[in-house]
VEXDREN-2710 file (C-alpha; in Angstrom, 1 decimal):
% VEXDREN-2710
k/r/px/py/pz
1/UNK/-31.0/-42.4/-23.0
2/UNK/-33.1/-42.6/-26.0
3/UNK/-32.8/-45.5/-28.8
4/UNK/-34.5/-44.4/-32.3
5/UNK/-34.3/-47.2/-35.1
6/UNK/-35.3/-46.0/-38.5
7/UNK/-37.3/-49.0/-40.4
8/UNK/-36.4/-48.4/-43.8
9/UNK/-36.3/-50.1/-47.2
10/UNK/-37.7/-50.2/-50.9
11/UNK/-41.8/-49.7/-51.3
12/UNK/-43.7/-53.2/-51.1
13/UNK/-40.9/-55.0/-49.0
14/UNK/-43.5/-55.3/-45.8
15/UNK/-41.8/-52.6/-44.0
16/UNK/-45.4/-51.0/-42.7
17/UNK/-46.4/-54.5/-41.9
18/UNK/-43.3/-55.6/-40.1
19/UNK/-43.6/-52.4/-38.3
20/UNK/-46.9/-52.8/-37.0
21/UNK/-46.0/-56.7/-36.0
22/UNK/-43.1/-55.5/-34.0
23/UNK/-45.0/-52.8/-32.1
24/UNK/-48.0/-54.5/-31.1
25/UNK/-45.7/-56.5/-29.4
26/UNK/-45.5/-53.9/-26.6
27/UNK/-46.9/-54.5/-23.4
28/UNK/-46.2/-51.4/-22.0
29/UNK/-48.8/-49.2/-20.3
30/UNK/-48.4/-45.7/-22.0
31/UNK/-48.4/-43.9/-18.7
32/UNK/-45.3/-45.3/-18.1
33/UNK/-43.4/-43.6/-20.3
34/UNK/-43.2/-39.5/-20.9
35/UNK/-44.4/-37.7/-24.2
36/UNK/-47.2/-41.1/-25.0
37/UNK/-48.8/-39.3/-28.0
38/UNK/-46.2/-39.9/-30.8
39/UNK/-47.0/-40.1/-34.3
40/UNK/-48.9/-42.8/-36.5
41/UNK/-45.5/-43.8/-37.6
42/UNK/-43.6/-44.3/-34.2
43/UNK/-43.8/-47.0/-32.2
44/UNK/-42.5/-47.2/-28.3
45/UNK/-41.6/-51.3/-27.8
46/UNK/-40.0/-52.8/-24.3
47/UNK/-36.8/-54.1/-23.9
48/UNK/-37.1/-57.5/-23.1
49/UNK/-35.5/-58.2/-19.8
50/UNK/-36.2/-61.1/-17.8
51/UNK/-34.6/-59.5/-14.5
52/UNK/-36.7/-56.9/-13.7
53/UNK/-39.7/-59.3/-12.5
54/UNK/-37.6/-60.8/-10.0
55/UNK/-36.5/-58.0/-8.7
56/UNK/-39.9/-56.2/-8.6
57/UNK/-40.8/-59.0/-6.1
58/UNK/-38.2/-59.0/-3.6
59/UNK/-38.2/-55.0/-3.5
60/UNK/-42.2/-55.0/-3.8
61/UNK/-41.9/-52.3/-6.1
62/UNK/-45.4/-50.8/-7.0
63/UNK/-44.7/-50.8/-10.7
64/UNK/-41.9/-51.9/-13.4
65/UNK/-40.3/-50.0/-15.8
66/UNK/-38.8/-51.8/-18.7
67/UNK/-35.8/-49.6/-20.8
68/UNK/-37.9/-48.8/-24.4
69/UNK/-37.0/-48.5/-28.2
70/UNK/-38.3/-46.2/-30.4
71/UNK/-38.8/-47.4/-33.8
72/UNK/-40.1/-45.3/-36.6
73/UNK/-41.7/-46.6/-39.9
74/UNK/-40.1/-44.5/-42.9
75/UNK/-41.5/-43.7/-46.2
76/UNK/-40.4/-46.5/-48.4
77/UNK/-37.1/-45.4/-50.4
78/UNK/-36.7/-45.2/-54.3
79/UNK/-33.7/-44.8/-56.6
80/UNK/-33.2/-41.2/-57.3
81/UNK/-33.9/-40.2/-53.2
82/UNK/-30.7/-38.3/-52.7
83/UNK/-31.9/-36.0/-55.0
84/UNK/-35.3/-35.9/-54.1
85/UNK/-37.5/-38.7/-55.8
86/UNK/-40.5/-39.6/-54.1
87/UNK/-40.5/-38.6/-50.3
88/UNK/-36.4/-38.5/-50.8
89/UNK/-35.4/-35.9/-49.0
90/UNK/-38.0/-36.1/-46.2
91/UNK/-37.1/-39.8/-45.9
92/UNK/-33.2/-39.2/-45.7
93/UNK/-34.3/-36.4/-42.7
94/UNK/-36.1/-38.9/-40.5
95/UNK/-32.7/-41.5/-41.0
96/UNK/-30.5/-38.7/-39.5
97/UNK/-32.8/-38.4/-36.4
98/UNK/-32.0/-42.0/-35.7
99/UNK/-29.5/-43.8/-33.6
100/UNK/-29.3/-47.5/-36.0
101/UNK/-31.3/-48.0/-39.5
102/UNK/-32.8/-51.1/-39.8
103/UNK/-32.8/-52.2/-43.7
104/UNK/-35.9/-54.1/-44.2
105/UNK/-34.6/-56.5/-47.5
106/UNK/-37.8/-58.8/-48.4
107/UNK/-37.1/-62.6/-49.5
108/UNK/-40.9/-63.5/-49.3
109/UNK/-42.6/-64.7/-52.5
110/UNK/-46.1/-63.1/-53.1
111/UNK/-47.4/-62.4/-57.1
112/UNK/-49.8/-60.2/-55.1
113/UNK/-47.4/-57.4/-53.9
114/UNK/-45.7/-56.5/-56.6
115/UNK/-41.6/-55.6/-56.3
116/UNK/-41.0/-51.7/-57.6
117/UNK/-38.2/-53.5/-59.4
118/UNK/-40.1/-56.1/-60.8
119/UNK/-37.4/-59.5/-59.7
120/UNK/-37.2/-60.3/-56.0
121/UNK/-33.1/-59.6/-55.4
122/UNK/-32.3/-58.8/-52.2
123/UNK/-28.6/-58.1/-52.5
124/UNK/-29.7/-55.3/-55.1
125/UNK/-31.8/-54.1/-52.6
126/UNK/-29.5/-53.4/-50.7
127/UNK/-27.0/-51.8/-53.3
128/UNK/-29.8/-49.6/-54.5
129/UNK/-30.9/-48.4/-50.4
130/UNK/-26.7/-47.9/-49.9
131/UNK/-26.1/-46.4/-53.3
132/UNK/-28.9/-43.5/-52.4
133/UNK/-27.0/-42.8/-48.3
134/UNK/-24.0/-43.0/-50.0
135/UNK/-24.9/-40.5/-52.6
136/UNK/-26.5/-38.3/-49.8
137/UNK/-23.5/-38.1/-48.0
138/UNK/-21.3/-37.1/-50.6
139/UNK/-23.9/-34.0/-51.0
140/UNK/-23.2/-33.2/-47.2
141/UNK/-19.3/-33.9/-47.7
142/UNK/-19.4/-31.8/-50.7
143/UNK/-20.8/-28.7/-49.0
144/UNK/-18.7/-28.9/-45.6
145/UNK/-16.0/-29.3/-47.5
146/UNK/-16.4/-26.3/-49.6
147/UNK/-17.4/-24.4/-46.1
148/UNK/-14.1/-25.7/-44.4
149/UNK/-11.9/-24.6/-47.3
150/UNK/-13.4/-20.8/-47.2
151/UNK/-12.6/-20.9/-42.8
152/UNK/-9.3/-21.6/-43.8
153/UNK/-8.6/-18.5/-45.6
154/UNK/-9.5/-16.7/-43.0
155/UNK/-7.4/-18.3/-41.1
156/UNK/-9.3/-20.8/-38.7
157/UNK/-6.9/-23.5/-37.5
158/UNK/-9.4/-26.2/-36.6
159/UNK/-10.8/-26.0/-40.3
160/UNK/-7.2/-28.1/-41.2
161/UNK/-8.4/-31.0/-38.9
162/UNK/-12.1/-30.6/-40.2
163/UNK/-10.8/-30.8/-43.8
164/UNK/-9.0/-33.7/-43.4
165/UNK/-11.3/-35.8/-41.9
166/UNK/-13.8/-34.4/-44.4
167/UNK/-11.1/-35.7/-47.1
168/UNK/-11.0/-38.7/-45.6
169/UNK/-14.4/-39.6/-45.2
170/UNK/-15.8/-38.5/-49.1
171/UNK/-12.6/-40.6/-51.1
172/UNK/-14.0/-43.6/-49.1
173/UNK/-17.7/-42.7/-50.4
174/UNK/-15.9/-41.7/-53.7
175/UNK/-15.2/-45.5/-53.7
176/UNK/-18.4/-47.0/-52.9
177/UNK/-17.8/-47.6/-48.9
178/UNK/-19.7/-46.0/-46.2
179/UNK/-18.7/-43.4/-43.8
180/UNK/-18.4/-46.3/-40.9
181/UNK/-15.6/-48.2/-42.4
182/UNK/-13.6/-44.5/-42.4
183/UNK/-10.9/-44.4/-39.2
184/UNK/-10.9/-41.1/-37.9
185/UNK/-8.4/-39.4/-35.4
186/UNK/-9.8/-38.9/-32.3
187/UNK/-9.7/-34.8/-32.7
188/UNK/-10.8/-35.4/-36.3
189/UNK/-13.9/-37.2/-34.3
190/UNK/-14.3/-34.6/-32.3
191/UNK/-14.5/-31.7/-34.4
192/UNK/-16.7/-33.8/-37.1
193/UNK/-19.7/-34.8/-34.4
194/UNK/-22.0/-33.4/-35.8
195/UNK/-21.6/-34.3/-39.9
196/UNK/-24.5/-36.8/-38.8
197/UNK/-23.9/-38.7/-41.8
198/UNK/-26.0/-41.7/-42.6
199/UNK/-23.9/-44.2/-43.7
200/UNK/-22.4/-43.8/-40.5
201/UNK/-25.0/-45.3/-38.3
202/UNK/-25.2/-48.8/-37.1
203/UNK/-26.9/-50.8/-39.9
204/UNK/-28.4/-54.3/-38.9
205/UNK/-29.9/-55.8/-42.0
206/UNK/-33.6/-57.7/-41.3
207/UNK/-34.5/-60.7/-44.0
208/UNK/-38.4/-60.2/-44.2
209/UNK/-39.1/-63.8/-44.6
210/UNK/-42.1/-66.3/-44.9
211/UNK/-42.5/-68.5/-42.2
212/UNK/-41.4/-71.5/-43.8
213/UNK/-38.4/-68.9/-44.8
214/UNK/-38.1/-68.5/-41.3
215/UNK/-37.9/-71.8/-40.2
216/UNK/-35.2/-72.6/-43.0
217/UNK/-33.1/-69.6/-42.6
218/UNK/-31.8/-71.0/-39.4
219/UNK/-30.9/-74.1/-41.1
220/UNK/-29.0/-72.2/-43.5
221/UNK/-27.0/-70.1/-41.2
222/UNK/-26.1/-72.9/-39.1
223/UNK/-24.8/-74.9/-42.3
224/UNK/-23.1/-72.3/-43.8
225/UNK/-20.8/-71.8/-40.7
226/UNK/-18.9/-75.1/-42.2
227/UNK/-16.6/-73.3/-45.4
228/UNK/-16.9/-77.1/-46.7
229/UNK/-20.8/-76.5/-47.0
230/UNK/-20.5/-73.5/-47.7
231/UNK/-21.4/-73.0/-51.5
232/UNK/-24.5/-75.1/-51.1
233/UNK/-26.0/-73.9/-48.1
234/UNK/-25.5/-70.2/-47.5
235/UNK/-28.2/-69.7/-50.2
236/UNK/-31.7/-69.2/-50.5
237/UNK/-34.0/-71.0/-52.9
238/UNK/-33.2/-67.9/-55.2
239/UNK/-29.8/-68.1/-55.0
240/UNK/-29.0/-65.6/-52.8
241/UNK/-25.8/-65.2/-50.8
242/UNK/-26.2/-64.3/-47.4
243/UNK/-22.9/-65.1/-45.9
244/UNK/-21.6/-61.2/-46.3
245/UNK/-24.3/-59.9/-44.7
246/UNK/-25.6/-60.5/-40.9
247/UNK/-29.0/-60.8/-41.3
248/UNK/-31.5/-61.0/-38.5
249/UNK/-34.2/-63.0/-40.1
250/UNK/-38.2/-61.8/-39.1
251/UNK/-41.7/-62.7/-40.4
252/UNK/-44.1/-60.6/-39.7
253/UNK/-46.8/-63.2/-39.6
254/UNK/-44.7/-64.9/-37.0
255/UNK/-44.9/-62.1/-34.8
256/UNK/-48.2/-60.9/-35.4
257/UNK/-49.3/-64.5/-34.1
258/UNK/-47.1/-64.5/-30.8
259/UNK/-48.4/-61.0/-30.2
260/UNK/-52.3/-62.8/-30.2
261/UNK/-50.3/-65.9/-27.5
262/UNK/-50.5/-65.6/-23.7
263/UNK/-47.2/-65.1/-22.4
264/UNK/-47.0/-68.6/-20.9
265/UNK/-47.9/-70.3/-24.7
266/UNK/-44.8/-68.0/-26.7
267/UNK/-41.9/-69.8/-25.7
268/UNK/-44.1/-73.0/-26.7
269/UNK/-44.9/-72.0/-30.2
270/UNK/-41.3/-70.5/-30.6
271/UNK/-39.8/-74.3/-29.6
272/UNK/-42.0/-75.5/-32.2
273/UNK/-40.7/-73.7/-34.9
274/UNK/-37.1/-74.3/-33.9
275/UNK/-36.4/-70.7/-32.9
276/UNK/-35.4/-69.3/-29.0
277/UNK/-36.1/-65.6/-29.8
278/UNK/-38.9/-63.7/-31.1
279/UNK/-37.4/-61.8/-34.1
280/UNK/-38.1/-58.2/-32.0
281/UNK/-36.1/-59.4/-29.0
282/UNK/-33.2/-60.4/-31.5
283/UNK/-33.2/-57.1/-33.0
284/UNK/-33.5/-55.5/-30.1
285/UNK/-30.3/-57.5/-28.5
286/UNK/-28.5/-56.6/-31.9
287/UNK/-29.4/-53.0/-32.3
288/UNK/-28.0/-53.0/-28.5
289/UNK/-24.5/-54.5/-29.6
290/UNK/-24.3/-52.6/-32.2
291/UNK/-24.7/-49.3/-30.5
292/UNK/-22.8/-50.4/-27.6
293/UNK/-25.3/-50.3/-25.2
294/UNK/-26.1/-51.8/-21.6
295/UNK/-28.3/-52.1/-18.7
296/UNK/-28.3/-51.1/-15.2
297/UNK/-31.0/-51.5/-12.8
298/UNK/-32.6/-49.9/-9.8
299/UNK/-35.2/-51.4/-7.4
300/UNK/-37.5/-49.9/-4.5
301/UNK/-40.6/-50.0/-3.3
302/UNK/-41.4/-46.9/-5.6
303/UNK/-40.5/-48.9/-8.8
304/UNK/-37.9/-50.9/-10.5
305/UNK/-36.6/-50.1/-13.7
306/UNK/-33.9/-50.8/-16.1
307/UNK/-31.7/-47.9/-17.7
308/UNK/-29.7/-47.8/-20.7
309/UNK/-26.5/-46.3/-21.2
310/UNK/-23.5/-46.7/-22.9
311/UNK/-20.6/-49.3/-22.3
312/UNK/-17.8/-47.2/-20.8
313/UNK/-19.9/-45.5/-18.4
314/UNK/-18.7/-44.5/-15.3
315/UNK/-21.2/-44.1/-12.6
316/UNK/-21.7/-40.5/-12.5
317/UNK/-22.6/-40.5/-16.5
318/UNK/-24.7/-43.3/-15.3
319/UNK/-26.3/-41.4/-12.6
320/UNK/-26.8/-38.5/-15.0
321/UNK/-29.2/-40.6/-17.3
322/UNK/-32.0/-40.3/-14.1
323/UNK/-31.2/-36.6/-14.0
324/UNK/-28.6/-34.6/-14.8
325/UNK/-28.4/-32.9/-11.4
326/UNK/-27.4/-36.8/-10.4
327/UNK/-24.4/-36.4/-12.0
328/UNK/-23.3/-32.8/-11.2
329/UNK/-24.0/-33.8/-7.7
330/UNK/-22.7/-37.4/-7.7
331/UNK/-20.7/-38.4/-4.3
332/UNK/-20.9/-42.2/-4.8
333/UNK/-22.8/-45.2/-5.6
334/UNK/-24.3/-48.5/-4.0
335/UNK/-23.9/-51.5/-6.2
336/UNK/-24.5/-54.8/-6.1
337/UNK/-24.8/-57.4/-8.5
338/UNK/-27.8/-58.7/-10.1
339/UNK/-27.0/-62.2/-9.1
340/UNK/-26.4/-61.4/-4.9
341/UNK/-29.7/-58.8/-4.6
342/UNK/-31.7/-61.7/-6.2
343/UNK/-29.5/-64.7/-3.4
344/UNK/-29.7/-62.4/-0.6
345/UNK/-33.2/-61.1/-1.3
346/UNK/-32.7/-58.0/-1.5
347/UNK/-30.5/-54.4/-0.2
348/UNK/-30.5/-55.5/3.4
349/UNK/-29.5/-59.3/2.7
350/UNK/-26.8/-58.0/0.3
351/UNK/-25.6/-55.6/2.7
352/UNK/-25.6/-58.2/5.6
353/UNK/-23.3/-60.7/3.7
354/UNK/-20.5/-57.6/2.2
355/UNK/-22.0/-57.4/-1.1
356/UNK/-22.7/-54.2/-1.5
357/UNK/-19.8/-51.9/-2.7
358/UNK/-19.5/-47.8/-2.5
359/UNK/-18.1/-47.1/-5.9
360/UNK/-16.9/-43.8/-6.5
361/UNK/-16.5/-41.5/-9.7
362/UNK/-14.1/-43.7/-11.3
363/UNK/-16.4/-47.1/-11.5
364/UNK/-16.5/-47.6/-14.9
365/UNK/-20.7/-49.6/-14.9
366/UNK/-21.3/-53.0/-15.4
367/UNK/-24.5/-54.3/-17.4
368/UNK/-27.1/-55.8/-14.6
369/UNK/-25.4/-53.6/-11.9
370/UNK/-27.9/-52.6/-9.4
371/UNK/-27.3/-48.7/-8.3
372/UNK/-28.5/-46.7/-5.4
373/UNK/-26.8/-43.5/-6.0
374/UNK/-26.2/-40.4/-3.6
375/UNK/-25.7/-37.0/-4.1
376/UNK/-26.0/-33.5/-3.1
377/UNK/-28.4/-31.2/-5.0
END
């Protein structure tokens, strides 16, 4: 299962930069992973997940493969895109391929890069970035509608659920929401899949800081959680509110720098600064939650590797994700928790003490399952 995260946000708010932090981050060999030779703008980064070592060990697995993230680097978004200012409509085109946008908002100081707004305001940032997916949408609304309204005539009964949902969805943009706030009926879902509207993705909202921003942002989140404290401390020294928006605070020189550490001196330098997390692995972890996503696992001697799917998963969708002929052909599953393989050292020890259950088409997945499916071909 492929995750895409659009970078986006307004020219000179160290989107490239941020980009190029994140992804050098990657460990990964590139012949672990199919189709290698992506564009300049894409970048594949690993999941962070501290299980699969362990795992590779007792199964002596010959090689580890981590679940990935795609994230692409967007053209930097102006007012006027939704109807076709700078790269507008070729920057809206790459969002739509994308399962969550990341909005890159900058809070850095620097006289040397200068704002295409000329103030550093965050929260308009953001109104002007919404404002233009908003306005995009309303395009798309505008035209299904129209199409949906002709199918009716003729007499096509599924165009009356289309329409409604359609409805629906453009008063709410009409009013300055997005498209993700709208509840749909599950038939109005259905038959509306593939709108592919952007202000219906996930968004998760990234404060390009400084590191001393960094360091202080924590601070602030922490003391803003008392209502008490609230009016002094959920601000910025600019005076911005950030209480209404879940930001997921990065700096870019912060990462490049843990990128240039040895694994064993990271978790150091992170301690030092007060923070647990690098600011990929929280984005990661959020992008995950937001999506609704999860990990299984499977371990051999061929490899062990981590797979994502989708919360709600029952094992043969599970299965499918390896290949499809997995799930067409599913029978049942293996699985063991992560926490037994790793006590009883492995399938055999698992299997010894009863750990190991057959689940059958119903199992809905767990995340850190370990799966050993079968099947007939």
């Amino acid at each position: 299962m492929s995750l895409k995260i659009g970078i986006v946000g307004l020219p000179n708010v160290g989107k490239s930069t941020l980009f190029n932090a994140l992804v050098k981050g990657s460990k990964a060999e590139a012949a672990n992973y199919p189709f290698c030779t992506i564009e300049p703008n894409v970048g594949i980064v690993e999941v962070p997940d501290e299980r699969l070592k362990p795992l590779a060990e007792i199964s002596k697995s010959e090689k580890i493969i981590p679940a990935v993230v795609e994230f692409v680097d967007i053209a930097g978004l102006v007012r006027g895109a939704s109807k076709g200012e700078g790269l507008g409509n070729q920057f809206l085109a790459h969002i739509r391929e994308c399962s969550a946008i990341a909005m890159v908002v900058r809070f850095f100081e620097d006289k040397n890069v200068t704002h295409i707004e000329e103030k550093l305001d965050p929260m308009s940032d953001i109104e002007t970035i919404e404002t233009e997916l908003q306005l995009a949408d309303l395009q798309t609304l505008e035209k299904r509608i129209a199409s949906a309204e002709k199918d009716i005539k003729s007499g096509d009964r599924l165009s009356v659920i289309r329409i409604q949902g359609l409805k629906k969805l453009k008063q709410a943009l009409d009013e300055g929401k997005n498209a993700r706030e709208v509840e749909l009926t599950d038939e109005e879902n259905e038959h509306l899949k593939d709108l592919m509207l952007l202000t219906q993705k996930p968004i998760l909202y990234v404060a390009n800081c400084s590191e001393e921003q960094l360091v202080k942002f924590k601070e602030i989140l922490r003391q803003a959680e008392d209502p008490s404290e609230a009016r002094n401390n959920n601000q910025t020294d600019n005076g911005i509110l950030i209480t209404d928006y879940n930001f997921i605070p990065i700096s870019a020189k912060v990462e490049a720098e843990l990128n240039d550490l040895p694994d064993g001196d990271k978790a150091e330098y992170l301690e030092s600064l007060g923070i647990k997390e690098s600011g990929l692995h929280h984005l990661i972890k959020e992008a995950y939650k937001a999506l609704g996503l999860m990990t299984y696992l499977t371990s051999g001697e061929k490899e062990t590797r981590a797979w994502t799917i989708e919360r709600g998963f029952t094992a043969p969708q599970a299965a499918g994700v390896i290949h499809t002929d997995f799930e067409r052909g599913f029978i049942a599953a293996d699985v063991v928790n992560y926490q037994d393989f790793v006590a009883n050292n492995g399938w055999a020890g698992a299997r010894a003490h009863g750990l190991v259950r057959t689940e059958g088409k119903s199992y809905l997945m767990k995340d850190g399952d370990i799966c050993l499916f079968k099947f007939n071909v």
